[in-house]
N, C-alpha and C positions, 0 to 999 in steps of 0.2 A: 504494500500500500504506500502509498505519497506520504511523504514526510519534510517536517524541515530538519536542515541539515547544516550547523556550523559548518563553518570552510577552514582550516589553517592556512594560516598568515604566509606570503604575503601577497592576499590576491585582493584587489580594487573592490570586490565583494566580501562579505564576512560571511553572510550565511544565502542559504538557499532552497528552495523547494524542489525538491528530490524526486525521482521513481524510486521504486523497491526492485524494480526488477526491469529487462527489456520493453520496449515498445515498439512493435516492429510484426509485421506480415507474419514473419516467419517462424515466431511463439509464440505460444499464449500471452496475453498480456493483460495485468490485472485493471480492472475497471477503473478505479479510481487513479492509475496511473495514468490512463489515455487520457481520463479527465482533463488531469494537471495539464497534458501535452497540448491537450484541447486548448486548452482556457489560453495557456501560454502563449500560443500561434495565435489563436486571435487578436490576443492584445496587441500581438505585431505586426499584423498581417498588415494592413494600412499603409502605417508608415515606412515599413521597406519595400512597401512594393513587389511583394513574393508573385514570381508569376512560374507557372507551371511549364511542363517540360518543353511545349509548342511556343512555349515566351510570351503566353497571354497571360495578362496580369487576373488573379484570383479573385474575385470582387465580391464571392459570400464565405461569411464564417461560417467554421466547420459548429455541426449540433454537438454540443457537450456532452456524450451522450453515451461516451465509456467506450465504444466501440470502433475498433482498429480497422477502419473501411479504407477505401480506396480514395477517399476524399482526402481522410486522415494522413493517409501515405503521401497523396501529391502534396498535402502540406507540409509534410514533413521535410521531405525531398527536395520542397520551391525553399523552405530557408535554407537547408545546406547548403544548395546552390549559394543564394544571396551570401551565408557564409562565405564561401570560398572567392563571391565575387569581391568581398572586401580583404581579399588576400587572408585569412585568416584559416588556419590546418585543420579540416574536417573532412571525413570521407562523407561522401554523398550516396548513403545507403539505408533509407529512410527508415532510419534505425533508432532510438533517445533511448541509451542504455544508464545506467545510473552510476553518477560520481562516485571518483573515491573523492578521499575526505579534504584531498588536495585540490583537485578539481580540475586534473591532468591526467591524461589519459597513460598508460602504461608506457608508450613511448616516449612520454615527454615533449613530444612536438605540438602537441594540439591540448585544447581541453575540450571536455564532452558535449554534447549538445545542448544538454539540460542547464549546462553553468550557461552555456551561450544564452539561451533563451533569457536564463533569471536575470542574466545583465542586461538585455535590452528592452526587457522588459521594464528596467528599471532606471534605463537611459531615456525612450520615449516616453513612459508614463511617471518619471521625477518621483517614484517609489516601487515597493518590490510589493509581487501580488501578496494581496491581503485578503485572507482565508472565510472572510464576510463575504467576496465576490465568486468563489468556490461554486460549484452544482452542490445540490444537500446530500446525495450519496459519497462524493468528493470530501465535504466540511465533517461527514458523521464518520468516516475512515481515520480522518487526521484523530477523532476525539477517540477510537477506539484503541488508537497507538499511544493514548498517553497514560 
């Protein structure tokens, strides 16, 4: 389940909202996780400009709605892209696996997708998602983890 998750120092974030496990086509992926990813991308969706593989720009958020569709995945895959278009080390494999505690990826060359999202989420919206704006399946995971 989605969690927050301090960051060790010294990264321009301190903490972050987490997966507990993959998100991605190709395993299971818990509901409240997609949620997060859900909510995440949409609150970015806008102002980067995420456009899909044919290079049309995305113009409906994804439904919150736990579930790892094909919408889910173009969105996923439209921010790597934009990732990588701002020079920034991510594979483009419509994948948000979940941070270590560092918030760097095994190789050291990238960090995860998830840190990506929580910073600019918190670049464009001048704060970091706040768990009142959460889906209630989403907001009652967080409350069962504490």
């Amino acid at each position: 389940m989605a969690y927050y998750m301090p960051l060790v120092p010294p990264l321009d974030i301190v903490w972050i909202w987490n997966v507990s496990g993959p998100v991605s086509p190709r395993v299971y992926s818990r509901r409240p996780d997609v949620m997060l990813v859900q909510h995440a991308l949409n609150s970015v969706m806008a102002a980067l400009h995420l456009k899909n593989d044919r290079g049309d720009e995305i113009t409906s958020y994804l439904l919150r709605d736990g579930y790892m569709g094909p919408k889910t995945l173009e969105a996923i895959m439209a921010y790597q892209r934009n990732l990588k278009s701002r020079s920034l080390y991510v594979k483009v494999d419509g994948a948000v696996d979940e941070s270590s505690q560092s918030g760097w990826t095994g190789d050291g060359n990238a960090q995860f997708t998830i840190v990506y999202l929580n910073r600019d989420h918190l670049k464009i919206n001048g704060k970091m998602m706040q768990e009142k704006d959460f889906p209630e399946l989403l907001r009652n995971s967080l409350l069962a983890t504490r």
